[in-house]
C-alpha positions in Angstrom: 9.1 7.5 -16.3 6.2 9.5 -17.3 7.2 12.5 -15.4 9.0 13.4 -11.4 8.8 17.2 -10.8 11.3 18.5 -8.6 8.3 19.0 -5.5 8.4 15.0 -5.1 5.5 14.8 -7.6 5.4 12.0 -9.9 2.2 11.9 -13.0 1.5 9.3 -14.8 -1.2 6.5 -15.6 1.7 4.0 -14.0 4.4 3.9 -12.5 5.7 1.4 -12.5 8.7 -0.2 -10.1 11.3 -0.8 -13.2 10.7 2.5 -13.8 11.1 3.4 -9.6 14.4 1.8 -9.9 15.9 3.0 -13.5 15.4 6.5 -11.9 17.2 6.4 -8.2 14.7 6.8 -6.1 15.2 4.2 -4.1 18.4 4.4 -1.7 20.7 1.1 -1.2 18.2 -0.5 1.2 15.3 -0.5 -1.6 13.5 2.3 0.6 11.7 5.2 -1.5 14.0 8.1 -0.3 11.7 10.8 -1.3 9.4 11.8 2.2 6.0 13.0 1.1 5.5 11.4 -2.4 2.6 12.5 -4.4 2.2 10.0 -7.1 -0.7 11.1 -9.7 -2.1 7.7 -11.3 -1.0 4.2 -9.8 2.2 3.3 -8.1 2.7 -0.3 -9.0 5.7 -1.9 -7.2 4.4 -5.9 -7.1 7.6 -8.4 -7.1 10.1 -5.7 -6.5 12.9 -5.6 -4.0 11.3 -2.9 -2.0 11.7 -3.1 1.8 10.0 0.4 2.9 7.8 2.8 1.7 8.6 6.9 2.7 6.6 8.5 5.2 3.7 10.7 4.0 3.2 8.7 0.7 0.1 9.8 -1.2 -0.9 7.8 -4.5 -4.0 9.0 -6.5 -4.4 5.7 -8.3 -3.9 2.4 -6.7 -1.1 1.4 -5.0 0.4 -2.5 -5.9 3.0 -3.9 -2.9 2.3 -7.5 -3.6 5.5 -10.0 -3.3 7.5 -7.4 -1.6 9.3 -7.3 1.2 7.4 -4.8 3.2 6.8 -5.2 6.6 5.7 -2.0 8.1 3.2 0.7 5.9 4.8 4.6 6.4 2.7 6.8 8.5 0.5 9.0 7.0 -0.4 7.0 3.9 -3.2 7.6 1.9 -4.2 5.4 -1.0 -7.2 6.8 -3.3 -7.2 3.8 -5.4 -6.6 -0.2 -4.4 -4.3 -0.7 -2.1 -3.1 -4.3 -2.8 -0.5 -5.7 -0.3 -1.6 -9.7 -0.7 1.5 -11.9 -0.7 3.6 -9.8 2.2 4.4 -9.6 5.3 3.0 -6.9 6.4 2.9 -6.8 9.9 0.2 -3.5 11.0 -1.6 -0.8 10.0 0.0 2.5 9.9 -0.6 5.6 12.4 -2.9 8.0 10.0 -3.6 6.0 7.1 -6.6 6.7 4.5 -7.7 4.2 2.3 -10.0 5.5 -0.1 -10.8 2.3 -2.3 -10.6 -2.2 -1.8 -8.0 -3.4 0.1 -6.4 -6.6 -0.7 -5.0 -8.6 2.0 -4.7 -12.3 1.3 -1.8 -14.9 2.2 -0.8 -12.1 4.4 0.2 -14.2 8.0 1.8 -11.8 9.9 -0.9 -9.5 10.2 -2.9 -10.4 13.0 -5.7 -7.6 13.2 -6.7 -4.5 11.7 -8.0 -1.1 13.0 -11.1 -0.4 15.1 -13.7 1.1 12.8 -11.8 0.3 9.7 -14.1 1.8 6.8 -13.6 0.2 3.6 -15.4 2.1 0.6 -15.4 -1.2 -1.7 -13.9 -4.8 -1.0 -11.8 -6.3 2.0 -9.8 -9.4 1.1 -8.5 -11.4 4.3 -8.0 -14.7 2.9 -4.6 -16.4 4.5 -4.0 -13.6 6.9 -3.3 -14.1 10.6 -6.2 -12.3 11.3 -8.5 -14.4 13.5 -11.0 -11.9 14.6 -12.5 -8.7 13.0 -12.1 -5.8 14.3 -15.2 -3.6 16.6 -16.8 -1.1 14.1 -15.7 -2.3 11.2 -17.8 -1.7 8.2 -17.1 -3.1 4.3 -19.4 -1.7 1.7 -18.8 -4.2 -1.2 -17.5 -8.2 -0.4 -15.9 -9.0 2.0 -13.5 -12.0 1.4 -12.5 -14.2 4.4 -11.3 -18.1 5.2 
C-alpha cells in the first residue's frame, strides 16, 4: 500500500482492493472498518469480496465497485472522480452523497430510480438498470447512456 496514516488517510495514485485486503482493513464481513476514510487518488475495489463501504467515505480519485457485492452506498459519500458501480446490485442512492465526476451504472437491476435533481458533471450510464423512468430535475452534462 502506498501509504495509510494513522488519521484514516490513505495516498496514493491506487489503491487498490489486494492491497485493501493484504492490510486488514476490512473486518470478517468484507466491510471497510475504518468510518470516515479519506483516500487521496483512486480507490479501486472491482471483483472483490466487499459487501459494505464505511460511512463518511471520501475518495479524491475515482472510486471502482464493479462485480461486488454491494448493495447499499454509506451515507455521506463523496466521490471526486468516477464513481463506477456497473455489474452490482446496488439497490439506492445514499442519504448525502456527492458525486463530483461520471457515474457508471449499467447491468445494475436492482436499482429502480435515482435522486430528484441528480447533477451529473460528466456522463450517466444506465444501461441494464431497473431504472424505468428518470428522475424530475435531473440534469447530465456529457452522454447520457440509456436502453
Amino acid at each position: 500500500m502506498k501509504c495509510l496514516t494513522q488519521k484514516g488517510i490513505i495516498v496514493g495514485k491506487e489503491i487498490t482492493g489486494k492491497e485493501i485486503l493484504n492490510n486488514f482493513l476490512l473486518d470478517k464481513n468484507y466491510q471497510l472498518t475504518e468510518e470516515n476514510l479519506k483516500v487521496i487518488g483512486d480507490l479501486n475495489l472491482a471483483s472483490q469480496r466487499v459487501k459494505f463501504l464505511p460511512k463518511g467515505l471520501e475518495v479524491f480519485g475515482n472510486l471502482m465497485v464493479q462485480y461486488t457485492d454491494i448493495k447499499e452506498l454509506p451515507e455521506n459519500l463523496i466521490v471526486h472522480g468516477v464513481f463506477d458501480a456497473s455489474c452490482t446490485n446496488i439497490k439506492r442512492f445514499p442519504k448525502n452523497f456527492k458525486f463530483y465526476h461520471s457515474i457508471y451504472l449499467s447491468n445494475t437491476p436492482d436499482l429502480e430510480e435515482l435522486p430528484e435533481n441528480l447533477t451529473v458533471n460528466g456522463n450517466l450510464f444506465l444501461s441494464g438498470s431497473g431504472i424505468k423512468k428518470l428522475p424530475k430535475g435531473l440534469s447530465v452534462k456529457d452522454l447520457l447512456g440509456i436502453q
